[in-house]
Each structure stands twice: as C-alpha cells, then as structure tokens.
N, C-alpha and C positions, 0 to 999 in steps of 0.2 A: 177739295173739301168733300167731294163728294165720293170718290176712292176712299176716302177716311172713315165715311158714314159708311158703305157699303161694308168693309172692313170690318169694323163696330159691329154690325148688325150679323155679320159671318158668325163673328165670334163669339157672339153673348152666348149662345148654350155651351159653348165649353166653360169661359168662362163664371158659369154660373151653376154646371154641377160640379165645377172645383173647389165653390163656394159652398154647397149643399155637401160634399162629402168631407170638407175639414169640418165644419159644422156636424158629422158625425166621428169623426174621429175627437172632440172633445165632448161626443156624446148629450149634444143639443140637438135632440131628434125635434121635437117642436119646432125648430129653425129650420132644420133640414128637409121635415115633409113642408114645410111653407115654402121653399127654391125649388124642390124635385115638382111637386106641384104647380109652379108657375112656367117652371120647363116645359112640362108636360102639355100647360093650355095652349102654349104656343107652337110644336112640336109634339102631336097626341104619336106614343109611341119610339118614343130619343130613346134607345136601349140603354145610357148610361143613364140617365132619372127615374128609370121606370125601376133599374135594379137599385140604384141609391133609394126609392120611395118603399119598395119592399123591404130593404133592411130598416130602414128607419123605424117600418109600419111594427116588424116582429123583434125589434131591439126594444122598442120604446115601450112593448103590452111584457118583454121577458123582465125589464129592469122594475118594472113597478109591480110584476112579481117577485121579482125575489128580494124589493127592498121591504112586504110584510113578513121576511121570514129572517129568524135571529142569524147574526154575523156569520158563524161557520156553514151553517144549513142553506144562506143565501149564497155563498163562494162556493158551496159544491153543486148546488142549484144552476148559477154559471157556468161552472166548467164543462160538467154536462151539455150545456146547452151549448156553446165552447167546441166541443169535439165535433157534436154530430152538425155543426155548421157549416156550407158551403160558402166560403166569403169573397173566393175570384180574387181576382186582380184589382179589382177595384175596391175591394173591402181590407184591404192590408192593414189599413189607420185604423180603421175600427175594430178590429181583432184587437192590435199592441192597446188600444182605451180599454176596451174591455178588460183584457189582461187586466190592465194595471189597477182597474176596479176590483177585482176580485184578490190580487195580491192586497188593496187594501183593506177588503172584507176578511185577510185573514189577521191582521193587527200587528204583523211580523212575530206569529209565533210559531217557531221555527218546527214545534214538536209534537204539532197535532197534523194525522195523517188520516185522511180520510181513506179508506179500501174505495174500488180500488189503484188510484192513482191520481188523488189529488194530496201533496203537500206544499206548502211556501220555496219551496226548494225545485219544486216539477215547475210553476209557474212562473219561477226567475230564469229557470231554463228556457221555456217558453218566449219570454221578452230579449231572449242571447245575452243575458247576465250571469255571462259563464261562473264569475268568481264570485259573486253572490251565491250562486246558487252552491256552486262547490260547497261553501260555508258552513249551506242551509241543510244540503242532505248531510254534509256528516255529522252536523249536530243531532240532527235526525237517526241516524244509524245507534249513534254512541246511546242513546237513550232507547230505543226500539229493536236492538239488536238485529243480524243482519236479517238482509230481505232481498231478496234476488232481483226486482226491477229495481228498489232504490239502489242497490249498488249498480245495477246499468247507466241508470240516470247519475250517478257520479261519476263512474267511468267514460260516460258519454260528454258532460262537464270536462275531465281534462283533457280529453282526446279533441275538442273542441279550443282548448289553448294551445294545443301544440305539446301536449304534457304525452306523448305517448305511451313512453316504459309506465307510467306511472298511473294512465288508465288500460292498459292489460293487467299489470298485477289486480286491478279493482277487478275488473273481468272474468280473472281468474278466482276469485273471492267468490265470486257470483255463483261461477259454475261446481263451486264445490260446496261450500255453505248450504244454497237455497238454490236449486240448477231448478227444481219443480215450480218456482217463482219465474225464472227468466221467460222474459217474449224474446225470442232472436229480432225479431223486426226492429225490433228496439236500440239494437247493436250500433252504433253511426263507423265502427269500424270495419269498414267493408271487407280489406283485406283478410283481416279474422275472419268475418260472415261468411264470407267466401270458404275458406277451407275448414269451417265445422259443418253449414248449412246441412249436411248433408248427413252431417253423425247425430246420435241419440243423443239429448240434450244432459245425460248424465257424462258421458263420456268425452262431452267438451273440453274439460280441461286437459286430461290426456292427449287428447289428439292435437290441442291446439300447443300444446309442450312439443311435443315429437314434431309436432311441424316448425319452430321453433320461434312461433307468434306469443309463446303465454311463458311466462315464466313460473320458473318450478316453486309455488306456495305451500309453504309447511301449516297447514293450516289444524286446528285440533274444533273438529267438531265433538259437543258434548255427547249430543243424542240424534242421529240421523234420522232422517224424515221418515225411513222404510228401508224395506233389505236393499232393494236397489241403489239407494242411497249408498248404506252401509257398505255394499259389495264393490264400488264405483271407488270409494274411497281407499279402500285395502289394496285395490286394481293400482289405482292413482301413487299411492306410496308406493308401492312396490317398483313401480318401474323407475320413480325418482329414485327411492332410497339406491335402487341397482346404480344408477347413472353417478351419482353422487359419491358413492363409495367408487366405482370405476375410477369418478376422478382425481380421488384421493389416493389412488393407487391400493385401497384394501380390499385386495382379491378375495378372501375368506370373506369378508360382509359383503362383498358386490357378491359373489354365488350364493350366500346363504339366501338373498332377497332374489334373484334370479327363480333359486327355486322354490322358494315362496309362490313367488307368481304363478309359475308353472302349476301347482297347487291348488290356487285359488282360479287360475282357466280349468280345470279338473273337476273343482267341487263346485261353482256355482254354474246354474240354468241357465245363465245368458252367455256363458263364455265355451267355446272348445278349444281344447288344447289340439294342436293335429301334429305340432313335433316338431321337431330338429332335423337341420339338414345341412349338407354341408353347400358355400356356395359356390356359386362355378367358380372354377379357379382360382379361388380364397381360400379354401380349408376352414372358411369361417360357418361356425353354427347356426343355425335359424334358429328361431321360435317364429312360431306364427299362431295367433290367437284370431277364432270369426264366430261371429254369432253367430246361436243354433237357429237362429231363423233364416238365416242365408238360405232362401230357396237354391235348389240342384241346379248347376248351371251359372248360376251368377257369383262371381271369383268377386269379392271384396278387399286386397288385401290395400295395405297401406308399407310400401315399397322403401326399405333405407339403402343407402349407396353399398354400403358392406354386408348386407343381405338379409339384414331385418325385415321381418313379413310381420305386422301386427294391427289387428284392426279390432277396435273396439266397443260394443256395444252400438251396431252399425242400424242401421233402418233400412235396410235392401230392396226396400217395394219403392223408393225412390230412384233405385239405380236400373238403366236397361237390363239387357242380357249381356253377358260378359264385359262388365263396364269395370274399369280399376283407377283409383285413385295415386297416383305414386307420390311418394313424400320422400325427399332426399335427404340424409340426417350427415352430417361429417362422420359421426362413430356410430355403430350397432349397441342401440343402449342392452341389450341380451348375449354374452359370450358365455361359453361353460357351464349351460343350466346342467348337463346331467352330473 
C-alpha cells in the first residue's frame, strides 16, 4: 500500500501536465492555467507547467484578440501569430487546435488569399491534409491565376503523397510562370533543391530539365514579369525545342533552334556565348553558355557525358574558386549549332 501511495505521489505532476496540456490542445486555457498552476504550487519551477502556463497565459490574451476581429482578419491575425510562435515539443496539440481554429475562421472558402501566405489550402497543408489541401490550392490557382509559392505549395501537396512526376511538372509551372514568387525553402523536394540551390532562381527550370529532375513544360506565358523573365523563357524553349526536334529526328528544326540559342547567348546581358568545341575524342560540338558575371577564375560550367558545357543564369558569389557542377545528360542536347 504504501509502494502504491509513494508511486501515486511520483507521479501526479506528470500525470497532471498531461491533464493541463490536452486541456490546451482543445483550447480550454481557463482549465489549463488552473492544473499548470496547481503544479506549480507544489513544484515552483516543473519546466513542463511553467512552459504549459506561458502558453496557456499568451494563447488565451491572442484568442480573445482575435475573436473582436471579423472571420478573415481574425484567421490572418492567427496565423501570424502561428509562424512566429515557438511551440517545442510539448506544444504539438496546441498548434493542430489552433490550426484547425483558424481553418474554421476561414469558412472553407477555398478562394480568398491573404498576401502573403495565408490560404485554406496552406492551412490543410499545415494540419498534413495532403488531398484536401491539393483540392484547395487548385481551386485557388484556377481562379487567382498562377502564383509561384501557391504552386510550391501544390507541388509540395503531391510530392507529400508520393505523386512525384506529378509535383515536378507543378515545380516546373513555378519556375517558369512566377520564378520571382518562388521561396526555394519552400521546396520539400530536396533532391531538386539540391541541384538548383545554387542557380539563379530564373534559370531553374532549365537547369533542373538538363539535370533530368523537371520535366520539359510547354508552358505559354501571356506577359512576362520583366526582360529577365522574358529572356529566361526564349533561353528555356530553345534548348527544349532543340532537344525535342533532336528526338524526332528533325535535323533542320533541331539546328534552326540550336542556333537560335546561340543568338540569344549573343544578344542578351546575362548570357555569353564562348563557342564550339570539338570534344576529346568525339568529334562532338560544344556550346558552352556562363554568365557575364562569372568573376575571372571561377569556371561554372554544367558538364553532359557527350560534351555539352551549359550553365545558365548562374549566381557565382555562391561558388569557391574554381568550383564546377557536373551534370551527366545521356545526349548533348546542342549538335551542329554552326
């Protein structure tokens, strides 16, 4: 009996901030400073009461803030409060409550989007309601036309079910549509992140083709964002359009867009053309394209098995001194530019 009562007596503060923190995961903060608080009289300084009593204290003054403010304005009011929250290990429950308070501050309307990054769609991603949320962002898109983190946030959605071909093609969407919208951090597909991280966020799609992570998107933008945009995109066609005729076997259209490209490394400021070469013992042609920013010294190229050199719209204050990327392609998507 008395091993039983000692026992008992071991155990009551766990078992009674297990009490005080579901009591805040259904967000009965009243309940919950009334346990954290009795822990505490008995135990001044229990590191799990004292953190369950501080959230309780700053959840229960944010929630009756933002229930005098109307439904939308209260949900972005949360969310906010949402990000910049630290909630540990021990606030897990109370985050998914919160969530799901503020998904019900939005009313389930799929098509209001607060800048810059709350919709019904971010917040079912949020709660890991992957195919909800799918749902939500493209209803979202289809109405709001594209937007470079929502299509992250979709891509991020099926790359989270296991849908991979099917969140790169989004990916790809991203990076050519709205690339000046994308946060890379935002990527959940490492692999990809990995082998653009390191290129200008226009040139993503390109590079993430040639590496052979993105697939080739025909995409027709109406009005590009800015010349870089515009130049990114003529860049982007051209080495598909080459590759695509290559594979069709129409020699005359794969060289007409070869030297197209060649062209456009010519006439635009971010691109140099440096030329054709043959490679070791292939007889095969280079092209090799690097930005004019490539300080002296630092070689950029992006390396194919048959002797393609192409690097595109690079950011070189990220790379050492003599640092190279190699990327091995099956084919040289560039033969017979001259």
């Amino acid at each position: 009996m008395d091993e039983e009562l000692q026992l008992d007596l071991f155990t009551w503060d766990r078992v009674k901030t297990g009490e005080g923190f579901d009591a805040l995961a259904r967000l009965d903060f009243e309940r919950a400073l009334a346990i954290f608080e009795s822990v505490l009289s008995q135990w001044p300084g229990h590191p799990d009461a004292s953190a369950g009593l501080q959230m309780a204290a700053a959840w229960d003054a944010s929630l009756k803030e933002a229930e005098s403010l109307p439904g939308k304005d209260a949900a972005a009011f949360l969310w906010e409060r949402l990000k910049s929250y630290q909630f540990g290990q021990c606030g897990k429950a109370l985050r998914r409550g919160l969530l799901q308070r503020t998904v019900a501050l939005m009313e389930g309307d799929c098509q209001v989007f607060i800048p810059p990054d709350l919709c019904l769609g971010r917040l079912l991603f949020e709660l890991e309601e992957y195919s909800k949320a799918e749902a939500a962002l493209s209803l979202l898109l289809e109405n709001h036309g594209p937007n470079g983190r929502i299509l992250i946030w979709l891509g991020n959605c099926l790359f989270r079910q296991g849908k991979e071909d099917e969140a790169r093609f989004v990916y790809a969407k991203a990076f050519l549509g709205a690339p000046w919208e994308v946060e890379l951090d935002e990527l959940d597909d490492k692999e990809l992140l990995e082998a653009i991280a390191d290129e200008d966020i226009y040139s993503a799609a390109v590079c993430g083709w040639l590496r052979r992570l993105l697939p080739f998107v025909d995409v027709e933008v109406a009005c590009p964002h800015d010349r870089k945009h515009e130049e990114s995109l003529l860049v982007y066609h051209a080495v598909g359009g080459a590759e695509q005729a290559r594979a069709r076997g129409a020699h005359e259209e794969m060289v007409e867009q070869r030297r197209l490209l060649r062209q456009l490394a010519r006439l635009y400021s971010w691109y140099t053309w440096v030329g054709c070469r043959s490679a070791q013992g292939l007889g095969t042609p280079r092209l090799r394209i690097r930005s004019r920013k490539c300080p002296r010294g630092r070689r950029l190229p992006v390396e194919a098995a048959n002797g393609i050199v192409c690097r595109v719209g690079a950011a070189p204050r990220e790379h050492p001194k003599g640092a190279v990327r190699p990327v091995e392609l099956d084919e040289p998507y560039i033969r017979d530019a001259d």
